[in-house]
N, C-alpha and C positions, 0 to 999 in steps of 0.2 A: 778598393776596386778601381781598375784603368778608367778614365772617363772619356767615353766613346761614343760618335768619333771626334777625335779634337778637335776637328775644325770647330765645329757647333759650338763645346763645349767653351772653347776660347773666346769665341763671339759671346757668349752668355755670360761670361766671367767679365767683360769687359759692360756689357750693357750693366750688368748688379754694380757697375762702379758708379752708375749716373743717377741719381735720384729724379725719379718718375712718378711721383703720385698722380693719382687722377684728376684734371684741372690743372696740374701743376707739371707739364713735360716739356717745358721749351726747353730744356738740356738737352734732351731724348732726342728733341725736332732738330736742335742745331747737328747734334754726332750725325743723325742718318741723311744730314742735309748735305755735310762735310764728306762721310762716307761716300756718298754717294759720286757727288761732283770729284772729290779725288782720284777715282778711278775711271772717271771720264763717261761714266753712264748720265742718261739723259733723267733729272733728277730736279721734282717741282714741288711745292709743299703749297696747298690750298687755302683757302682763306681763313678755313677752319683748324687747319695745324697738322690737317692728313697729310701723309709724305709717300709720296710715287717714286719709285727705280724701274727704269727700265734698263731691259739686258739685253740685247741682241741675239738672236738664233745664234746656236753654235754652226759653225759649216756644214752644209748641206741638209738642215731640218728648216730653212728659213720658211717654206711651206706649210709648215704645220701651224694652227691654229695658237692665237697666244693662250697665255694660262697665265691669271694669276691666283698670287699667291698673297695670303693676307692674314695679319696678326693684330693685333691691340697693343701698343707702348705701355701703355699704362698700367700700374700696378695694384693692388688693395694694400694696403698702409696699416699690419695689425701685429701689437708685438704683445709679450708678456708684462704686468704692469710693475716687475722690479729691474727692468731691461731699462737703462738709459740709450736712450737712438732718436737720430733725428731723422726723418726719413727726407726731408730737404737738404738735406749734406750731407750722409752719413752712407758706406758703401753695405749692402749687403754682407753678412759675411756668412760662405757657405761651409760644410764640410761633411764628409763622407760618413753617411753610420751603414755596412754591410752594402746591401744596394740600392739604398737610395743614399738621394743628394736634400741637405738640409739646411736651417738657413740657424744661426745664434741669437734663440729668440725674437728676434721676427716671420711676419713671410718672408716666402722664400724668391717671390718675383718670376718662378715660374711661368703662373698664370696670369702674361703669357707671353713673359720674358723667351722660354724656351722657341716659343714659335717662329717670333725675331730673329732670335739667333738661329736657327734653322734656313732661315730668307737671307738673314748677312752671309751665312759662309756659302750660299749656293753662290748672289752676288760677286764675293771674293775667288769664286774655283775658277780654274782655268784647264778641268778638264772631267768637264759634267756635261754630260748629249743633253742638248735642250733645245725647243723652239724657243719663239719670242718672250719672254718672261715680262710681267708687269708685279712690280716686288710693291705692295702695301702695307701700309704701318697706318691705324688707326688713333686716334688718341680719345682719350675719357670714355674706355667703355663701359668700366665697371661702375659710372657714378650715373648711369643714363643712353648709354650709347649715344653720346651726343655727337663724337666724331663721324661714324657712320650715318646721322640725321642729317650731320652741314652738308656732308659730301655732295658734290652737284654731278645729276645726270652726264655722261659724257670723260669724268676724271680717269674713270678707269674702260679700255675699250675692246677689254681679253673675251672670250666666248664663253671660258670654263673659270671656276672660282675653286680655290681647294682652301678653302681658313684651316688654320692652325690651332685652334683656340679647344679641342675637346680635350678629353682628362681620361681616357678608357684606351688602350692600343688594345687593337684590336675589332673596336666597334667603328664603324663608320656612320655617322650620323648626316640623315637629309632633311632634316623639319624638326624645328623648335617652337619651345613657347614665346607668348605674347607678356607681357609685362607691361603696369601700372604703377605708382606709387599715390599711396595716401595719407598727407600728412593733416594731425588735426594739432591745434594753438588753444589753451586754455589761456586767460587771459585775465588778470588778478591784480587786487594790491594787497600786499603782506599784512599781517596782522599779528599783535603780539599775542604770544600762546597763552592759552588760560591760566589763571593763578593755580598751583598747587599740583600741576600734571605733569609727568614725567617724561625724559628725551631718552630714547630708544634710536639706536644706530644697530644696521642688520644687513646682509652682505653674503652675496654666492660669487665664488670662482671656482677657475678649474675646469667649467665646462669644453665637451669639447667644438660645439659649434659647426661649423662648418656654411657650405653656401646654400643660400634659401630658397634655393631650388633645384640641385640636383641632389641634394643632404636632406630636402624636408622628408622625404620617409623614412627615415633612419630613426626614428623614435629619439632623437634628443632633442636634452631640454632645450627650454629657454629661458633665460635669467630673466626675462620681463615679465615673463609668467608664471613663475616660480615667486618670485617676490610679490606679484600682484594678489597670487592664490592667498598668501598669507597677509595682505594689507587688508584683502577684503572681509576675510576671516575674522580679523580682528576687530576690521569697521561695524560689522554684522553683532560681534560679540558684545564688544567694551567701549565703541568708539573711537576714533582716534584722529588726530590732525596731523596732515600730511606737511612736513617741512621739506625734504632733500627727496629726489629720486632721480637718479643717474641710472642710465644703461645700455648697453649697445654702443653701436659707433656705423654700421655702415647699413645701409638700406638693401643689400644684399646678401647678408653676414645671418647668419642665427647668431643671435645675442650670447656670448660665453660668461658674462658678470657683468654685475652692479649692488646698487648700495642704495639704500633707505633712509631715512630719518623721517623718524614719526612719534609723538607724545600721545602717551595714554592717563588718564583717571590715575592719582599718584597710588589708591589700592590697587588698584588691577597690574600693575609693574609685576610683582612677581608672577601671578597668573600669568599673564603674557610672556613672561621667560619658558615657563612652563611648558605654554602650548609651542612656541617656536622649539622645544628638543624634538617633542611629540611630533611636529610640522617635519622637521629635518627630518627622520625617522624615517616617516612615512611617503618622501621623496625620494630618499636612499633606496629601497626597498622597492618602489614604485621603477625606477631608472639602473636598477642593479646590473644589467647584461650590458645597457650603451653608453652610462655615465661611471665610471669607475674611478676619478678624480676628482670628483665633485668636494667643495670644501664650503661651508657654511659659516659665519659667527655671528655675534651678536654682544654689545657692549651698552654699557650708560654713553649718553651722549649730552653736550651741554645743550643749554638753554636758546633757541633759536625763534625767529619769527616764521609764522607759519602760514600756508595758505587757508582761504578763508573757508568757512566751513562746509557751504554750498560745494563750493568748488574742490574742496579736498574727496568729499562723498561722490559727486556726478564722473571725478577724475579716476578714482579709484573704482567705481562700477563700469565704466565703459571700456577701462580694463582688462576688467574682468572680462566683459559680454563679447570682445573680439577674440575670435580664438584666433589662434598660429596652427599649421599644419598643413594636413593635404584634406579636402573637402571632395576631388572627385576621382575617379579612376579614369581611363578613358575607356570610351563604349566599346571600339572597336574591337572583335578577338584577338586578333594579331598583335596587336600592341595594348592588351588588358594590364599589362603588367606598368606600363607605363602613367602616372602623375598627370592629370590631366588639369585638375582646378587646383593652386592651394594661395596660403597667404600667411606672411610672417609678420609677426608684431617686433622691429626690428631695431628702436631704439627712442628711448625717452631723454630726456633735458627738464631741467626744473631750472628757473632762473628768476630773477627779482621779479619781474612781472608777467612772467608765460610759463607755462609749460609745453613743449613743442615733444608731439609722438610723429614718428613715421612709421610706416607700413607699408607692403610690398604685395601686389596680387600678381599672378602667372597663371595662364592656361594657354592650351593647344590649341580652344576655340574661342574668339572673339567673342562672342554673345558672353560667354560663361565668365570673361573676365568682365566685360561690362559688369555684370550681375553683382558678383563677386565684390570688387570693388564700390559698388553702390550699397551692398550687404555691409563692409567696413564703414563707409561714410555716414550711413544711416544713423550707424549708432552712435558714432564721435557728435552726430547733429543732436540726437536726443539727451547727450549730456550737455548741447552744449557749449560745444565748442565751434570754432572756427575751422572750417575743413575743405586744402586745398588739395584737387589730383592733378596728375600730370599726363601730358597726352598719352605715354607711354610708348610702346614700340608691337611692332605686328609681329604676326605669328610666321615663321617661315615654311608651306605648306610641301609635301613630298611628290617631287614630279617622278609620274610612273614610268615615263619617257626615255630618263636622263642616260646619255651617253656617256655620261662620266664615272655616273654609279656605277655601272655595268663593269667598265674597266678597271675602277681601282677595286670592286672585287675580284676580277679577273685577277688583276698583278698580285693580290695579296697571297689569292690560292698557290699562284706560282711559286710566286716565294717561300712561301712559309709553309704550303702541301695541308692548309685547313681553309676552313669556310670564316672569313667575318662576321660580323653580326651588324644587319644595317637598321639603324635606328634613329627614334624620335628622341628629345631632349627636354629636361620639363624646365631649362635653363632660356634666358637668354641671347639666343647668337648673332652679331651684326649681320648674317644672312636674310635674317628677316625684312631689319630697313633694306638691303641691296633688291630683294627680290621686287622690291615696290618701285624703285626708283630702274632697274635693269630686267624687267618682266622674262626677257629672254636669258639671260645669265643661269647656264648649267653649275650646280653648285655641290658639294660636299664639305664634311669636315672631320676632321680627324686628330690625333698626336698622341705623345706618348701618353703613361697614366703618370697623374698627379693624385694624391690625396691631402686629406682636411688643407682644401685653397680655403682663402679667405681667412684663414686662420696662422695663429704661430707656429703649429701643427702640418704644414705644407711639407710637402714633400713630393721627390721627382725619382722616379722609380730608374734609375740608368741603364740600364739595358734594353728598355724601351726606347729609349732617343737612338738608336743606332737601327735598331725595327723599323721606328719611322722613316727613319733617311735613307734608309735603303727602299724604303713602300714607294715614298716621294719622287726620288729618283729615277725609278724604275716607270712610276707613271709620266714623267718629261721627257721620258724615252720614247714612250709606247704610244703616247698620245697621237 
C-alpha cells in the first residue's frame, strides 16, 4: 500500500530514525530545534525540553485566530524479548502488512510519532491556507506528563488547541481521565532457603497487553495477576518462599509477561507441577476469545536465596487483594459506555534488598480517583510496605460551549458526508494539565487509529493518516 500522504509519511520515517524514549529525548529536542531555526520560523525550547514553532499566517488569513497544534515526542520503549534493539541508538524499523504500518518487533513510535510528523510537514508546506500556527512538541508524556506539568503559563498563546495524540479516526475527543500512580517498596534482607525444598521457575508470555487505559476493558490479562493468582494458591496450599519475580515494565502498559522463582516443601514438587497444568488450563479457557497467544512454562530452577518469610506471605497477599481492571462505569447516560474508575497493577522488580510494585489509578472524576488510589495504598500499607503516590495529573472536563468542537465536526461531516462521534477518554491527555494552567484554551483531540500502542503489537492503520490531514487541513482553513 502507497503511503499517504508523503509528506507526513517522510517526516515519520525520519523522526523513527531518532531515538526518543521518555526522559531520554534531547536528540528529538535538538532535530526540532534545527528544524525549526533552518527554516527561519521563530523556534524556543523551554526549560523543561517543550519545543515551540511558530509559522506565520499564510497571505491574507493573518486575522484569523492562532491554532495550535500539539503532540508528545516521546515514545514507549516495548519490544519482543528475542528482539535484540536498543532503543537509545537503534532506528525503528517499519513495514507494510496490507494496511497498516508496523514496526520489527518493537513499538512502532506512532504513539505519537504520527502526530509530529503531521505538525513537521504542515511546518515544511508551502502551500497549506493557514492562520498563525503555534506547532508544539511535548516531551515525557508517557512516564508522567511531565513535559505538559513544566510547561509555564504564557509558552503557548494560541486560542484553539487541536493535540494529536488519539488512536480512533473518526472520534473526536473533548474530556479525559485524571491519573495517579502508586508505588509500594517491600524492604528485606535475603535469606538462605530452607534445607531440603525445592526451586521452581514459572513464566507467561505472549500476552497481548495493551494501554491501561484505553485497553483496560478489553478483558486481558495481566501477567502480574496471572502469576500472583498461582503464587498465592500455592502459598494458601503448600507454602512457598518467594525468591525472583519480575514483570511488567511500564506504568502505563498492561503487563504482557513475567517470571517467578519460588521454592516449595521438596514433597509437594510434583503436586505443584500438577496444579500449575490445571492452573494453565483453567486460564486458557477463562481468556479464550481475547488472549489467543498466550504461552505458559514451568521448569526446576537452582538453588537461590529467598525473601524472608514474613515478607514473602504479606508480598504475595497484597498481590492478590489489588485487583487490575475497571471498577466503575460512568453515571452519566450519554457516556454509560465509557470507563470511568479503574486501576492496573502494572509491574514488579524483586532486587537484593526491595521489592518495588507500581500501579496506575485513572478516572473522569477526581474524588473517585482520590478513593481509588487510597483503596490501592491501603492495602500495600497493611502488608507493609512502604507506599509512595504521585501528584498525578487532572481530568480534562467537556466545555459545552467550545467553538472548536462544533467546527471540526462541522469539517468532518463535509468531508466525509458522516457524523463523528464526540467523546470522552478513559486515557490520559496533556489537555488535562493545559486546561488548568490556560483556563480559557478551546481544546480537541483527534488522529488516525493506532492499535495495541504500548505494545510490540502497535500498529498505524494508513489510510487513516491521510483522513486526518485532510480533517486538519480543512479545519486551518475554516477556522
Amino acid at each position: 500500500m502507497e503511503l499517504k500522504p508523503k509528506c507526513v509519511f517522510e517526516q515519520f520515517a525520519r523522526i523513527n530514525a531518532i531515538p526518543r524514549p521518555s526522559k531520554r529525548e534531547e536528540k528529538m529536542i535538538e532535530y526540532l530545534r534545527e528544524f525549526g531555526e533552518s527554516r527561519g520560523l521563530d523556534t524556543q525550547v523551554d526549560e523543561t525540553g517543550n519545543v515551540i514553532i511558530r509559522k506565520p499566517a499564510t497571505p491574507g488569513m493573518e486575522q484569523k485566530p492562532t491554532v495550535i497544534l500539539q503532540s508528545h515526542m516521546d515514545m514507549v520503549c516495548e519490544k519482543v524479548p528475542e528482539v535484540d534493539f536498543d532503543f537509545d541508538r537503534d532506528a525503528i524499523q517499519t513495514y507494510v502488512d496490507g494496511e497498516w504500518l508496523r514496526a520489527k518487533g518493537t513499538t512502532l513510535g506512532a504513539d505519537d510519532g504520527i502526530g509530529c510528523a503531521i505538525e513537521l510537514a504542515i511546518l515544511d508546506s508551502d502551500d497549506i491556507e493557514h492562520g498563525p500556527l503555534e506547532c508544539v512538541f511535548t516531551r515525557d508524556e508517557e512516564t508522567g506528563l511531565t513535559g505538559a506539568e513544566g510547561m509555564k503559563a504564557g509558552f503557548m498563546t494560541g486560542d484553539m488547541l487541536i493535540n494529536l495524540d488519539s488512536e480512533d479516526e473518526g472520534q473526536i475527543f473533548v474530556s479525559c481521565a485524571g491519573g495517579r500512580n502508586t508505588t509500594a517498596t517491600f524492604h528485606y534482607e535475603r535469606e538462605t532457603a530452607p534445607q531440603g525444598w525445592f526451586f521452581l521457575t514459572a513464566s507467561v508470555k505472549g500476552l497481548i497487553g495493551g494501554h491501561s487505559g484505553d485497553d483496560i476493558n478489553k478483558k486481558r490479562a495481566n501477567s502480574l495477576k496471572l502469576l500472583t493468582r498461582f503464587l498465592y494458591q500455592t502459598q494458601e496450599r503448600h507454602g512457598l518462599r518467594l525468591a525472583q519475580f519480575n514483570a511488567g515494565k511500564l506504568h502505563n502498559a498492561i503487563p504482557r509477561d513475567g517470571i517467578i522463582t519460588f521454592a516449595v516443601p521438596q514433597d509437594k514438587k510434583e503436586q505443584v507441577r500438577a496444579e500449575w497444568n490445571i492452573f494453565v488450563s483453567e486460564v486458557e479457557e477463562e481468556y479464550h476469545v481475547t488472549e489467543k497467544t498466550m504461552e505458559f512454562h514451568m521448569e526446576s530452577a537452582n538453588v537461590q536465596t529467598v525473601l524472608p518469610l514474613s515478607v514473602s506471605e504479606r508480598l504475595v497477599q497484597a498481590m492478590q487483594a489489588v485487583d487490575s481492571g475497571v471498577f466503575a462505569m460512568c453515571q452519566d447516560e450519554e457516556i454509560a459506555w465509557l470507563v470511568e474508575t479503574s486501576s492496573n497493577l502494572a509491574s514488579i522488580t524483586t532486587g537484593e534488598k526491595e521489592a518495588k510494585i507500581v500501579t496506575s489509578q485513572r478516572s473522569n472524576v477526581m474524588s473517585a480517583l482520590d478513593n481509588q488510589a487510597a483503596t490501592v495504598k491501603a492495602a500495600f500499607q497493611l502488608a507493609g510496605a512502604e507506599v509512595v503516590q504521585g501528584e498525578g495529573y487532572p481530568a480534562w472536563k467537556m466545555r459545552a460551549d467550545s467553538k472548536l468542537t462544533a467546527l471540526t465536526v462541522a469539517s468532518y461531516q463535509k468531508l466525509f458526508g458522516k457524523d463523528p462521534k464526540v467523546l470522552g477518554i478513559h486515557a490520559g491527555l496533556e489537555c488535562g494539565l493545559f486546561s488548568e494552567k490556560y483556563p480559557n484554551l478551546d481544546m480537541v483531540s483527534f488522529g488516525p487509529t493506532l492499535r495495541g500502542v504500548h505494545s510490540p503489537d502497535e500498529r498505524l492503520l494508513i489510510p487513516t493518516v491521510q483522513m486526518v490531514w485532510d480533517h486538519l487541513l480543512d479545519i486551518l482553513k475554516s477556522v
